[in-house]
C-alpha positions in Angstrom: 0.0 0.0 0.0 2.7 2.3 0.4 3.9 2.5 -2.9 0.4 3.3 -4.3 0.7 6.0 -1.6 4.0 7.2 -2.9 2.9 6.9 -6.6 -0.4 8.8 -5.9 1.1 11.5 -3.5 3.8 12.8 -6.2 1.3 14.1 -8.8 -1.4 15.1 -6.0 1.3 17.7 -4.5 2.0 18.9 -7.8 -1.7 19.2 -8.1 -2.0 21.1 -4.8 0.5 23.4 -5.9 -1.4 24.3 -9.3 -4.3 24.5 -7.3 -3.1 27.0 -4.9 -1.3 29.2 -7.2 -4.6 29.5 -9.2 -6.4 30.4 -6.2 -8.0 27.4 -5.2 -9.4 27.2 -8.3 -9.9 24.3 -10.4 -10.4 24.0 -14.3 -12.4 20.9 -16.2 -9.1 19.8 -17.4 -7.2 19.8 -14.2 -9.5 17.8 -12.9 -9.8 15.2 -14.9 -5.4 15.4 -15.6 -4.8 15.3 -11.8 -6.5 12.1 -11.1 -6.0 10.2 -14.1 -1.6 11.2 -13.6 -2.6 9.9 -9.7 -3.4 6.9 -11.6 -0.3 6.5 -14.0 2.0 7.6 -11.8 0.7 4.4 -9.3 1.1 2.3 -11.8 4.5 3.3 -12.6 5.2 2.9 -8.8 4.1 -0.8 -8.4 5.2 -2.3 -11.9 7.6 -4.7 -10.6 5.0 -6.0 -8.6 3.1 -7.0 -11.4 5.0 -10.1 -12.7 3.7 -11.3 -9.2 0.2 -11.2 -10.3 0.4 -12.1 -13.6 1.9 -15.6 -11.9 5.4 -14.6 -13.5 6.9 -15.5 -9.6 10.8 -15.5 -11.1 10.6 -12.8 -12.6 9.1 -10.9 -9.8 12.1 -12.7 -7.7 14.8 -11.1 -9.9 13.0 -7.5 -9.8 12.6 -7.6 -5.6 16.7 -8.5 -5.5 17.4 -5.4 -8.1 18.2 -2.5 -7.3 17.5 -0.8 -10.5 13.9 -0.9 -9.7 14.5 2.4 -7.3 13.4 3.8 -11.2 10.1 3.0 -9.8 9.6 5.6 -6.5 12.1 3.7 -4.9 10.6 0.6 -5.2 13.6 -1.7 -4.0 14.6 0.7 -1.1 11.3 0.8 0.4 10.8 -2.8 0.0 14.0 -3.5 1.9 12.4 -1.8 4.9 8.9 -1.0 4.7 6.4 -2.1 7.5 2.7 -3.1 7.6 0.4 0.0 8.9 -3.1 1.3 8.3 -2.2 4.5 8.1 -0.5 4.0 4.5 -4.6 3.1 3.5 -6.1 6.2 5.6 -3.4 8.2 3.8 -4.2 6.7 0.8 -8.1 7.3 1.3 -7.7 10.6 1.9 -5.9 11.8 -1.2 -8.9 10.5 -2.8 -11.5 12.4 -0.8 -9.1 15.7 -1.2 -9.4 15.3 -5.2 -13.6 14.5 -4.8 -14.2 17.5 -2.2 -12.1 19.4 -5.0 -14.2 18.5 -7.8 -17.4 19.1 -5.5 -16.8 22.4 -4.5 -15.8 23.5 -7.9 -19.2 22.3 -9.3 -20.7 24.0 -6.0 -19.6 27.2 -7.2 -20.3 26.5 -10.9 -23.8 26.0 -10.3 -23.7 28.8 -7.8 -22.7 31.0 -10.7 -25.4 30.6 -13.1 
């Protein structure tokens, strides 16, 4: 769960930051780009997990012993000492609810404007 976490929590910051420098403000296009790079960008951050699930278990062997795969977030290093927590999930769940409340003010004040 953490490196969903990771992968979701790099383009959400960069999302914040957009947001804030346009005054809390957000277009159509940012957001449906914020979420959908969220997306990507976990993908990106769990790919050598996915020789795992696609029952390719040597594969997935070599990538966990490589360090190379710190191209991924920091895949390896975090796998060498990451621990199991909830909080990973409520931090997880809660980068979600920020980008819904987001969307749901902005078509608050859309509708409030016509």
């Amino acid at each position: 769960m953490n490196h969903l976490l990771l992968g979701a929590a790099i383009p959400f910051a960069i999302g914040v930051l957009i947001y804030a420098l346009r005054r809390f403000r957000a277009s159509f296009w940012m957001l449906i780009l914020i979420p959908s790079a969220m997306a990507v960008s976990m993908l990106w951050a769990v790919a050598p997990d996915v020789p795992r699930l696609l029952g390719y278990h040597s594969l997935y062997d070599r990538l966990s012993r490589d360090p190379r795969c710190n191209i991924f977030y920091w895949h390896y290093r975090i796998d060498l000492t990451e621990t199991e927590s909830a909080w990973y999930a409520v931090g997880f769940v809660l980068l979600f609810v920020a980008v819904i409340l987001a969307a749901w003010r902005e078509l608050y004040l859309a509708e409030r404007e016509t």
